[in-house]
N, C-alpha and C positions, 0 to 999 in steps of 0.2 A: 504494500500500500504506500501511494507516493502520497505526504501527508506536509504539506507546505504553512511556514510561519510568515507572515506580511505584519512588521512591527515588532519586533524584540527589545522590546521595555523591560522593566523588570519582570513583569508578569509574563508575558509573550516568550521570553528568555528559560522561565523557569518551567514553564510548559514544555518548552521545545524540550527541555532535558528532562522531563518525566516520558516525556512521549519517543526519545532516542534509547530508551530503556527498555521498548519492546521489540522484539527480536526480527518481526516482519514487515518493520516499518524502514523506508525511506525517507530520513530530511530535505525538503526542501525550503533555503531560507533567503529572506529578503528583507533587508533595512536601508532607511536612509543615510545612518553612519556606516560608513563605507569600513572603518577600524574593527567599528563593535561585532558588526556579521563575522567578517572572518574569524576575529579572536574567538565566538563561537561556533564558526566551523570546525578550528584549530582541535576544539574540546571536545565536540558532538559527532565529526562528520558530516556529511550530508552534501548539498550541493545549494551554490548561492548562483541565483536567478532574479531576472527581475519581475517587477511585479505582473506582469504582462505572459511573462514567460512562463511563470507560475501557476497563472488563473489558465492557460492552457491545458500546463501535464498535469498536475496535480487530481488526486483522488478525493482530498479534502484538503480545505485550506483555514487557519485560523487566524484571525482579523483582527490583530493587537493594537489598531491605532486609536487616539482619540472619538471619542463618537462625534466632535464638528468637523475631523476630516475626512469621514468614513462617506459622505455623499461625493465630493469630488473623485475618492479615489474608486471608488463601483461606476461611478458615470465613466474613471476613464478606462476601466476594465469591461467594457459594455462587449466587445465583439466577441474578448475571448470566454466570456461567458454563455454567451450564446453559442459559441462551439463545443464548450465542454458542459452540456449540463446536468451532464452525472454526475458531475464534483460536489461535492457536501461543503457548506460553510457555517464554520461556527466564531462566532462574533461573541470577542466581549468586551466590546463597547456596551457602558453602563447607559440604562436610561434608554435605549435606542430598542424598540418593540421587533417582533415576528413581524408585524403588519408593517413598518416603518421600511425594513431589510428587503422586503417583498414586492419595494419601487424598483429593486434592481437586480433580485434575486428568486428564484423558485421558492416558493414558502416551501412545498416541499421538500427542501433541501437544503433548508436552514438550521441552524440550532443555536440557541442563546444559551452562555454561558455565564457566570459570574463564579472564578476562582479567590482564593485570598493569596495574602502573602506563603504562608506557611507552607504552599505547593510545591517554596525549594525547597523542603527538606523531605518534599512524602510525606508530611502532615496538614495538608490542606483539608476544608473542608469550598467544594464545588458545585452550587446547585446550576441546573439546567433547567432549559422550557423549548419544547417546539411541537410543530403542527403533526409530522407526521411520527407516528410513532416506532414506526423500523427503524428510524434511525439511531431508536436507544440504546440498543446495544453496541452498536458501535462508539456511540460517542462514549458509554461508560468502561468499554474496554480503552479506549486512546485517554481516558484519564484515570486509569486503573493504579498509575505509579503515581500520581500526583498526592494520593489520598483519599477521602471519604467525597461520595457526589451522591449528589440526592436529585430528583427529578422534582420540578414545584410545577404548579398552576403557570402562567405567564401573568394572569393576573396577582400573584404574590412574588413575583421575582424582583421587585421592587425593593419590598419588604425581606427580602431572603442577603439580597444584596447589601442593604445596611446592618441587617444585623452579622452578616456572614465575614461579607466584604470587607466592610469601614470596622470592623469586628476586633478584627487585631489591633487595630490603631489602641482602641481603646484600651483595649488587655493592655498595652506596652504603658498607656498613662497611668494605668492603675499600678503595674508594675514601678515606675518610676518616682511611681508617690509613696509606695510602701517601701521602694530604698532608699528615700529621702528619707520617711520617718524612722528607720534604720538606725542611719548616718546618723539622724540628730540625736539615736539615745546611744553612741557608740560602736555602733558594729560600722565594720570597716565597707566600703562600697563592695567588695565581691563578695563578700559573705552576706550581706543583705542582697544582694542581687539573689544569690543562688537560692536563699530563705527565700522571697517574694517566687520566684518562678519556680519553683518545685512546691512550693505551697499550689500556687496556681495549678499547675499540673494533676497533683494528687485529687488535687479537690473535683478537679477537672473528671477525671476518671471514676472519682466516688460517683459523680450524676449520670456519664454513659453504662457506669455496670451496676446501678443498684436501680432496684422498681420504685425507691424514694421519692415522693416530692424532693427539691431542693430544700424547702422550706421545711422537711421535716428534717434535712442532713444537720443542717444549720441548729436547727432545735437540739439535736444531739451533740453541739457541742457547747452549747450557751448555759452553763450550769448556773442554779437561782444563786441571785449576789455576787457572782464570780466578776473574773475581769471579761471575759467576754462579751455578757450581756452592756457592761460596761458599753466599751465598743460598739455595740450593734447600736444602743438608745441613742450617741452621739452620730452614727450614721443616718439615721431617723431624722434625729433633728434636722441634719445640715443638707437632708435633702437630698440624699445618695440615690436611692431607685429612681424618685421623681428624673432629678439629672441625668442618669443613664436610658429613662425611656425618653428624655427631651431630645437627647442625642440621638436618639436611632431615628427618631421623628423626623429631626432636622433632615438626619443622611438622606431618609427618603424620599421628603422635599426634593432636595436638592436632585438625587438620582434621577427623575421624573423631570425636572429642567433642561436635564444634560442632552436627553432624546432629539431628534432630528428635527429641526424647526420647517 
C-alpha cells in the first residue's frame, strides 16, 4: 500500500513514523521544507514526491496542512484526483467537516481524523468520522502503531477533538503547576516532575482498568479530615472543574471556527 504524507508538522511527522512501522506499507512524503522531508526520509524511508505526484500514485494520502490552506491546495490537486479516485484521504485539518472535504473530494473516500500529540511515542489516543464505513478498517489498521483510535459521530468530533486533541496541552499545564508546587515546598524540578507524571499516569490507568466512576477512585483516596480532602475543598473553591470544562468549551468554539469559510 502506497500510503502518502502532504504536511509533516509535528503531527503529520509522527504519523508518518507510526505508519513506517507496518511492514506492507510504502512512504510516500511531501513538505514544503525542502531540509525537514529529507531528514525524515533519512529516518523513515520512503520516497519524497511532490504534491501532485502524490495525489496520483498514492493509495491513500494524509492531509497535515492547516485547514485555511487545505482549499487552495485540493483546488490545485483537482486533475490528479480525478485520475486517481481510488485513493482514500484522511485529513486532519481540525474544524474542517466530511461535507466541507467533499467540495473537492469523494465523501466516499474521505476520513477525518483528529490525533494528539502522544502519537510519537505509541500513546496516542485518535478518534475518527466518515461517510462510508469500509473504510474503517483500514484506517484503524494504518493507525494501529500510533495508539488507541476510537471511531465518533462526525457530529461529536468537535467535541472529541478538544477534549482529545487540545487534551494534552492541558495535562502538561497541570503537570507544570504540580512541579511548580513541588519546587516551592523543596523537591528539586526532576523529582517533582517525575512525582506529577507518574502520578498522572497511575491514576490514568486506575480509570481505563477499573469499572469505577472516577468520582468514586477519588473518594477512595480522600480520607475524612485528612490532607487530601484538604486539597480537593480548595480545588472546589478556586474553580478547578468549572475551569477545565470552560477550556474544553472554548477549544470547541474555536475548533468549529477553524472549518473552511
Amino acid at each position: 500500500m502506497k500510503v502518502g504524507f502532504i504536511g509533516l508538522g509535528n503531527m503529520g511527522s509522527a504519523l508518518a513514523l507510526a505508519v513506517s512501522k507496518l511492514a506492507d506499507v510504502e512512504l510516500l512524503l511531501s513538505n514544503h521544507h525542502q531540509e525537514q522531508v529529507e531528514a525524515l526520509q533519512e529516518q523513515l524511508g520512503g520516497r519524497i514526491l511532490s504534491n501532485f505526484q502524490m495525489a496520483q500514485e498514492a493509495d491513500v494520502l494524509f492531509l497535515g496542512v492547516k485547514p485555511y490552506l487545505l482549499s487552495s491546495l485540493l483546488d490545485s490537486l483537482k486533475e490528479a484526483i480525478q485520475e486517481n479516485t481510488s485513493a482514500v484521504w484522511i485529513s486532519m485539518a481540525a474544524g474542517v467537516s466530511l461535507e466541507q472535504l467533499a467540495q473537492y473530494l469523494p465523501i466516499s473516500q474521505v476520513v477525518r481524523i483528529m490525533p494528539n500529540t502522544p502519537v510519537a511515542i505509541g500513546q496516542g489516543m485518535t478518534t475518527y468520522a466518515l461517510y462510508n464505513p469500509d473504510l474503517a478498517t483500514m484506517t484503524e489498521y494504518l493507525l494501529s502503531q500510533s495508539g488507541q483510535v476510537k471511531r465518533v459521530d462526525e457530529q461529536l468530533i468537535d467535541a472529541a477533538t478538544a477534549l482529545a486533541g487540545c487534551g494534552p496541552a492541558f495535562v502538561y499545564q497541570w503537570i507544570e503547576a504540580m512541579m511548580d508546587a513541588g519546587v516551592a515546598h523543596g523537591l528539586s524540578a526532576d523529582d517533582a516532575k517525575y512525582l506529577a507524571a507518574q502520578t498522572l499516569v497511575g491514576s490514568a490507568q486506575m480509570v481505563l482498568t477499573s469499572s469505577k466512576h472516577p468520582a468514586q477512585l477519588r473518594q477512595e483516596v480522600t480520607s475524612p479530615g485528612g490532607s487530601t480532602i484538604a486539597g480537593v475543598i480548595r480545588l472546589e473553591k478556586e474553580g478547578f472543574r468549572y475551569t477545565l470544562m470552560s477550556a474544553i468549551k472554548a477549544a470547541i468554539k474555536r475548533t468549529k471556527e477553524l472549518g473552511l469559510k
